[in-house]
N, C-alpha and C positions, 0 to 999 in steps of 0.2 A: 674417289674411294680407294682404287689401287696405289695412291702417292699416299693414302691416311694407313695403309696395311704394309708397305713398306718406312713409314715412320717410325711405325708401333713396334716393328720388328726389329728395327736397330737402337731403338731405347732398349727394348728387353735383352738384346744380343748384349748391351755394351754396360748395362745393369748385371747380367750374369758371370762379364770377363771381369771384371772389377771387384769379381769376388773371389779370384784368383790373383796366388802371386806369383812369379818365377821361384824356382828351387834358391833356396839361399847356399852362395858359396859355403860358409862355415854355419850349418846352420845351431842353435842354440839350445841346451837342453839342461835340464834340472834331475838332478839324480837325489834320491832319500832313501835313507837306510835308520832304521829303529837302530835303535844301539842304546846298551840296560836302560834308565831309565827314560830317555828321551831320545832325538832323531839327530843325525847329521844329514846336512844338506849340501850337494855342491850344486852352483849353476857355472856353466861355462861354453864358452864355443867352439864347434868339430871340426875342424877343417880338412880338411883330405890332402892323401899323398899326390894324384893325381900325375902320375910318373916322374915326381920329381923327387933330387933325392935330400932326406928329413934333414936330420941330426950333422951336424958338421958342415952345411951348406946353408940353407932354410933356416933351419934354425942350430947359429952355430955353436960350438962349442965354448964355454968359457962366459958367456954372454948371458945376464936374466933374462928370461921369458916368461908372458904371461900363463902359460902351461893351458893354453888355448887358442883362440882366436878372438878378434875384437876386443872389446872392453875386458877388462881384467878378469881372472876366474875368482869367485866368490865362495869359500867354504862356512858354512855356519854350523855350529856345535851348539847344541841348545846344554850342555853340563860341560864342566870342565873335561878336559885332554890331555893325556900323557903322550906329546907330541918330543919324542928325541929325547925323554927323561925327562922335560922339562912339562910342570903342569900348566897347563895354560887355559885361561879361564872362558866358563860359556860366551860367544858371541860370534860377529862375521869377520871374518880375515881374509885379506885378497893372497891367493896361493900362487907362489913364484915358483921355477927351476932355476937353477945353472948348471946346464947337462955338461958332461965330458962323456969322451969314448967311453969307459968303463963303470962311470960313477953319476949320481946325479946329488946335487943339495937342493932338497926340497923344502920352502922355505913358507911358513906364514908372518906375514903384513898386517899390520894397522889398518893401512890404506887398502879398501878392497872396491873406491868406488873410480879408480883411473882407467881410460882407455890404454889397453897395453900393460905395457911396461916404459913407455917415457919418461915419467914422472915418479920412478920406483928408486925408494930412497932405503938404504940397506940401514937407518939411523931407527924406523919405525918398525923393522924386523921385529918380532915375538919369540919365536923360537925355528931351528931348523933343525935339519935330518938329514945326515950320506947315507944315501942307499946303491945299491951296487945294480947295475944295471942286467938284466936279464933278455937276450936274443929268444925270440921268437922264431916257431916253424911258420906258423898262421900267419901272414900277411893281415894288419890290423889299415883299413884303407883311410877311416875315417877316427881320428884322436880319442879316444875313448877314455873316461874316469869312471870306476865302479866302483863300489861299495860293500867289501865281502866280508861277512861275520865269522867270528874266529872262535868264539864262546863270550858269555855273559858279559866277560869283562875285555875282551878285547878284538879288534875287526880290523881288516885292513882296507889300504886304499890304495888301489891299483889302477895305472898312466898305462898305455898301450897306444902306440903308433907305429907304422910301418913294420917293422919284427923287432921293435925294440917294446921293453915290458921294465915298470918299474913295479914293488912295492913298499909302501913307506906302512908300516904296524905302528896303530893308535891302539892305546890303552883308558881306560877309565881313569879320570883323574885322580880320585880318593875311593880307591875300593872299597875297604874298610866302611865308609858314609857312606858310600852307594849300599851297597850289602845290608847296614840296618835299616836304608829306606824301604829298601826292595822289602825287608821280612816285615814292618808295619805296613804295607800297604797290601803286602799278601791278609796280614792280620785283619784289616780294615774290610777286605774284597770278604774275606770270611766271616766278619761279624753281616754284611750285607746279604749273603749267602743265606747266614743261618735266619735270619732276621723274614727274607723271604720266603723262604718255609713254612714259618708259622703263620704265615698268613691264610 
């Protein structure tokens, strides 16, 4: 009986660790932000400073990177984007850097399903962006991409590591189209409106 209650015990012990992981080094996260009429979506990996030092070492200067950890970072725009003046149409693009001390070009790709940056070919580039690099007071410990709304038609997209801070400003690709969508489906939400009323 005591050998059948020490059995039971280590099934269930080794049933309940198994349902546990270790903390992941860079672990992986999906960030969504509404934007006018549909969402942008980044997923990508966070990897920590971990005392070491980022920018010019890690990850050096001059060199593409995946603007994460692990497999490549993934941005999807469900409507086209005014990415660097240039409009670039709904879908997923794998999102590069090539940092410098002062500057970064922040780059979308074709290619957004590669591990890395190994196989990152500058031939399937879409459009890029120099944005000027901004120093941080806040120690950022863990690589952060957010999603920060600007108005209707335009939000930014802001990199954050160690005390370094970019922003790269996205714009709505065809205003103009957006803007008469927006006011028929304001239209449409109102005919629904009134419709429910008189019931």
């Amino acid at each position: 009986m005591k050998k059948l209650i020490i059995s039971a015990f280590c099934v269930v012990s080794t049933l309940a660790y198994s349902q546990w992981n270790l903390p992941a080094a860079s672990p992986r996260q999906t960030v969504e932000q509404q934007f006018s009429m549909a969402k942008i979506t980044v997923d990508y990996g966070r990897p920590g400073v971990k005392g070491r030092k980022i920018f010019g070492e890690l990850v050096p200067f001059g060199k593409v990177w995946r603007a994460g950890a692990n497999s490549s970072t993934k941005i999807t725009f469900a409507q086209s984007i005014d990415f660097g003046g240039k409009v670039v149409s709904a879908g997923t693009y794998g999102l590069f850097i090539i940092p410098q001390e002062k500057e970064w070009k922040v780059i979308l790709n074709k290619d957004s399903q590669q591990w890395g940056a190994y196989e990152y070919d500058e031939k399937k580039n879409v459009a890029d962006v120099t944005v000027p690099v901004q120093k941080s007071c806040e120690k950022q410990e863990y690589f952060e991409i957010a999603l920060q709304p600007v108005d209707d038609n335009a939000i930014a997209l802001v990199l954050k590591w160690d005390f370094t801070k970019v922003v790269v400003p996205l714009k709505t690709g065809n205003p103009e189209t957006a803007a008469k969508i927006v006011d028929k489906l304001k239209e449409i939400k109102q005919i629904e409106k009134d419709a429910a009323a008189k019931k």
